[in-house]
C-alpha positions in Angstrom: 111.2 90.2 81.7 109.9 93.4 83.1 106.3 93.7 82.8 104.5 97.5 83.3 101.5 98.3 84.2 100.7 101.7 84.2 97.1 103.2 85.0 95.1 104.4 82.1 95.0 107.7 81.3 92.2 107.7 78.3 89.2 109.9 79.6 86.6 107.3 81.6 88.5 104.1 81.1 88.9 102.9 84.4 90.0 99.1 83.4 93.3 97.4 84.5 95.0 95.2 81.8 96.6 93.1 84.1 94.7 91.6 87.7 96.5 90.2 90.7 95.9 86.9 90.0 97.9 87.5 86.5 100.6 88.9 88.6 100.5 85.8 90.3 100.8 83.8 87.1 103.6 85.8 85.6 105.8 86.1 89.1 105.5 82.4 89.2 107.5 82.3 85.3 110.2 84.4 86.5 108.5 87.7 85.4 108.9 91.2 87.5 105.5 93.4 87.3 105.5 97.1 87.9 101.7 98.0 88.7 101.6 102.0 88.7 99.9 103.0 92.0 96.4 102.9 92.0 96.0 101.2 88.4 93.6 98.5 89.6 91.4 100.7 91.7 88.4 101.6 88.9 88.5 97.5 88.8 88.0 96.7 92.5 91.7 95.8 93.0 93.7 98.3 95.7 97.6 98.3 95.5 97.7 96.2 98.5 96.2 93.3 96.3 98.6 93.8 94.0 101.9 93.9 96.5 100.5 90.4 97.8 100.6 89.0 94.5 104.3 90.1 94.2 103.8 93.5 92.1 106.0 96.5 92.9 104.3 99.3 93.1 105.5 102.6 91.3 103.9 105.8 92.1 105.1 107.6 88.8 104.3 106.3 84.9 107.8 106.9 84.1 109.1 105.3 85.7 106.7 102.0 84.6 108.0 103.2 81.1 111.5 103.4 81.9 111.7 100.0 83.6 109.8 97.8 81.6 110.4 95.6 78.7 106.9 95.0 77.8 104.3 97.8 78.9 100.6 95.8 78.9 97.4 98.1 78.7 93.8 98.0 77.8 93.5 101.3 75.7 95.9 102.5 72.9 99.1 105.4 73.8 97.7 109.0 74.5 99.9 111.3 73.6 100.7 112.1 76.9 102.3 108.3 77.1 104.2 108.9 73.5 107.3 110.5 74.8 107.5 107.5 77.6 107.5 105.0 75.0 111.6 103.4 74.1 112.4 101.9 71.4 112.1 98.3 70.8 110.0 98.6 73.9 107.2 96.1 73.8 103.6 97.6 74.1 100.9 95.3 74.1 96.8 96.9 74.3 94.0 97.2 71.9 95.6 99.8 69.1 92.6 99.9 66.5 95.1 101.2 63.9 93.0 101.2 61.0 91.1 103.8 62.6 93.7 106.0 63.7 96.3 107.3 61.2 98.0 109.6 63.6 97.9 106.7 66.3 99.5 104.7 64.1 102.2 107.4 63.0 103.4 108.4 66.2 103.9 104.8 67.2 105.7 104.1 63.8 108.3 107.3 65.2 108.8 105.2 68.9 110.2 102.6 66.9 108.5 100.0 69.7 107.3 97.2 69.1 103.2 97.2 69.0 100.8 93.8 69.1 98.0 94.8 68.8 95.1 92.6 71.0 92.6 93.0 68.0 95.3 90.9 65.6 96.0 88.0 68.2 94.8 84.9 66.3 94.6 81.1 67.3 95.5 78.9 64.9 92.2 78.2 62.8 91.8 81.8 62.5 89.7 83.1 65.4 90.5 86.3 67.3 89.8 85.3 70.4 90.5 88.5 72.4 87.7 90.0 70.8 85.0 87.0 71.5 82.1 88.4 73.7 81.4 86.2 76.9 77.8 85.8 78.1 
């Protein structure tokens, strides 16, 4: 599979969804990660980091979106990224559609495929990509 990872674009989100050590992970089951250039920076991670975990770099975000099979973020679309979005793509972030009616909309007209972290459930019922760490 084609994994994306394209740098956020939502106004002072400066997260990456993915770290090199998860490239590592995911190049070691067969997977091939495009990192867009400079994605990891606002999280301490520089694009050589990433190359030496066996990401490709990509300098543009459509080309992430072209390429990849699954595209992995941490915020939702912005509507810049809507016409970058294929369908039956994969997109996999935090989408908080309850709370976003044209969100969800505009996603619905990609015809992609959406998981939404917020709805990720073990098996007795516990969400554990929203559990708070201290």
């Amino acid at each position: 599979m084609v994994i994306g990872v394209p740098k956020e674009v939502k106004n002072n989100e400066n997260r990456v969804s993915i770290i090199p050590f998860g490239v590592e992970d995911l190049k070691k089951s067969g997977h091939t990660i495009l990192v867009q250039s400079q994605a990891g920076t606002g999280s301490g991670f520089d694009n050589e980091a990433y190359s030496q975990a066996g990401a490709e770099i990509i300098d543009s975000p459509n080309e992430i979106f072209q390429k990849a099979d699954l595209i992995v973020k941490v915020k939702e679309p912005q509507p810049e990224e809507f016409p970058l979005i294929r369908p039956d793509q994969v997109l996999f972030t935090y989408f908080h559609f309850a709370a976003d009616e044209t969100l969800t909309s505009r996603l619905r007209e990609t015809k992609a495929i959406a998981i939404a972290y917020e709805t990720v459930q073990t098996d007795d019922g516990q969400l554990p990509l929203l559990i708070i760490i201290k």
